[in-house]
Rosetta silent file (secondary structure, phi, psi, omega in degrees, C-alpha in Angstrom):
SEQUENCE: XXXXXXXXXXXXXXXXXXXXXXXXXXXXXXXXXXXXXXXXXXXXXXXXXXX
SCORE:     score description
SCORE:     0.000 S_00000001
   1 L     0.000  153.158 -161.135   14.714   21.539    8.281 S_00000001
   2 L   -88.886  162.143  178.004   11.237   21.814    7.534 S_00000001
   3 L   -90.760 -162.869  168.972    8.897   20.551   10.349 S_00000001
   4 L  -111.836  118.834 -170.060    5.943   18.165    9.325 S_00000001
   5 L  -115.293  158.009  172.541    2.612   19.752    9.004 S_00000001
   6 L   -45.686   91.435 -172.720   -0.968   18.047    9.757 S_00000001
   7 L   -56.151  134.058 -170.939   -2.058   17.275    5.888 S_00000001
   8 L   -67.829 -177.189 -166.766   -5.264   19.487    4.939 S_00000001
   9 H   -68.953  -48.535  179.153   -8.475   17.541    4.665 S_00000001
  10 H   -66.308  -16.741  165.975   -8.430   17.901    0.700 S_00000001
  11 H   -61.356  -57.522 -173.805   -5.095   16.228    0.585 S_00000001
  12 H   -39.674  -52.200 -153.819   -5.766   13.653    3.293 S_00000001
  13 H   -69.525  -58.401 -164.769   -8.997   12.743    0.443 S_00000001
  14 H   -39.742  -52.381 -150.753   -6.411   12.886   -2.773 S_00000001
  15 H   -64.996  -72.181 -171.026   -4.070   10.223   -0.992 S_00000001
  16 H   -18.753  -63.145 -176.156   -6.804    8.586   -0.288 S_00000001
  17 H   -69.460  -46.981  161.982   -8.516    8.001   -3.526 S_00000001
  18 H   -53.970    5.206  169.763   -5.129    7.046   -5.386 S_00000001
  19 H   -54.049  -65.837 -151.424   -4.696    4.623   -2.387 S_00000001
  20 H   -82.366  -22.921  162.614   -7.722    2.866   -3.451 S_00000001
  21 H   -64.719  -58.317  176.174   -7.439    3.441   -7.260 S_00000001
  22 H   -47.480  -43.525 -149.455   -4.040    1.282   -7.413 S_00000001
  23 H   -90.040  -18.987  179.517   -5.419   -1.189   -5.088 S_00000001
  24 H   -70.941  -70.964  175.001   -8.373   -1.183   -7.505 S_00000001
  25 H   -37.791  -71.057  174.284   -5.878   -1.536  -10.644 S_00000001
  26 H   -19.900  -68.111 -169.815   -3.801   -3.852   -8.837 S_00000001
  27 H   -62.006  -23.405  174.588   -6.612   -6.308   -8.463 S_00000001
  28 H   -76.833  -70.466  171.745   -7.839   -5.634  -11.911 S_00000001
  29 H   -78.699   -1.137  147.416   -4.991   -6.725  -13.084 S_00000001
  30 H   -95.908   -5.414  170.954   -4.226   -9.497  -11.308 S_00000001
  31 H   -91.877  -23.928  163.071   -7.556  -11.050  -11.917 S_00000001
  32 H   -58.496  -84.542 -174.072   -6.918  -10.458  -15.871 S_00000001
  33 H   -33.620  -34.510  166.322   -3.802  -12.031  -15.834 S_00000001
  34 H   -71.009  -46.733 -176.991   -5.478  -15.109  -13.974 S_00000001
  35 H   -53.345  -38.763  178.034   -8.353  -15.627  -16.207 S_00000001
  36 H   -53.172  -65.894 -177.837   -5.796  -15.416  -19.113 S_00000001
  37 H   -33.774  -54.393  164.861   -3.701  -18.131  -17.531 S_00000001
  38 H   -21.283  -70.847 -170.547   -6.695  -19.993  -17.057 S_00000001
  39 H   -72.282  -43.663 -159.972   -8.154  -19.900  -20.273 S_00000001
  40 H   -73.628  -74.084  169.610   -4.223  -20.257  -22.037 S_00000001
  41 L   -84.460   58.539  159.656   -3.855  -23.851  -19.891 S_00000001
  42 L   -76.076  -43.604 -170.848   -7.150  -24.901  -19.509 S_00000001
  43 L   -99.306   27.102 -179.769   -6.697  -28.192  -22.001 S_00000001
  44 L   -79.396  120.282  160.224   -2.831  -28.744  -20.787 S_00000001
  45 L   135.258  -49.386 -161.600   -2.427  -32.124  -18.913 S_00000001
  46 L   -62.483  -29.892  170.911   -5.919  -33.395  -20.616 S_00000001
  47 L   -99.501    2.700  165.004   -4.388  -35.713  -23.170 S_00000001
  48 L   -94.237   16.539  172.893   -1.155  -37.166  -20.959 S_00000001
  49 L   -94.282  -47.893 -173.938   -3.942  -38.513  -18.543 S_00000001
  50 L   -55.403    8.696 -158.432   -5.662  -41.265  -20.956 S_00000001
  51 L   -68.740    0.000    0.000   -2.164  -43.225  -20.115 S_00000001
């Protein structure tokens, strides 16, 4: 079995920056998906109210 070695510096960086690119994406694409929702029922609800 292999042992586990101390990840070089340039790796340690790589992880890093995909870390922060998905978390980037992620967020990106959960803030799309809200505005759509947003905008797709923005007038729902507005004409059962005048009751």
């Amino acid at each position: 079995m292999k042992l586990a070695t101390k990840p070089a510096k340039s790796e340690l960086w790589m992880s890093t920056k995909v870390s922060i690119l998905a978390m980037f994406a992620v967020g990106m694409l959960s803030f799309i998906i809200q505005i759509l929702m947003t905008t797709i029922t923005a007038g729902w609800g507005v004409a059962a109210s005048g009751g």
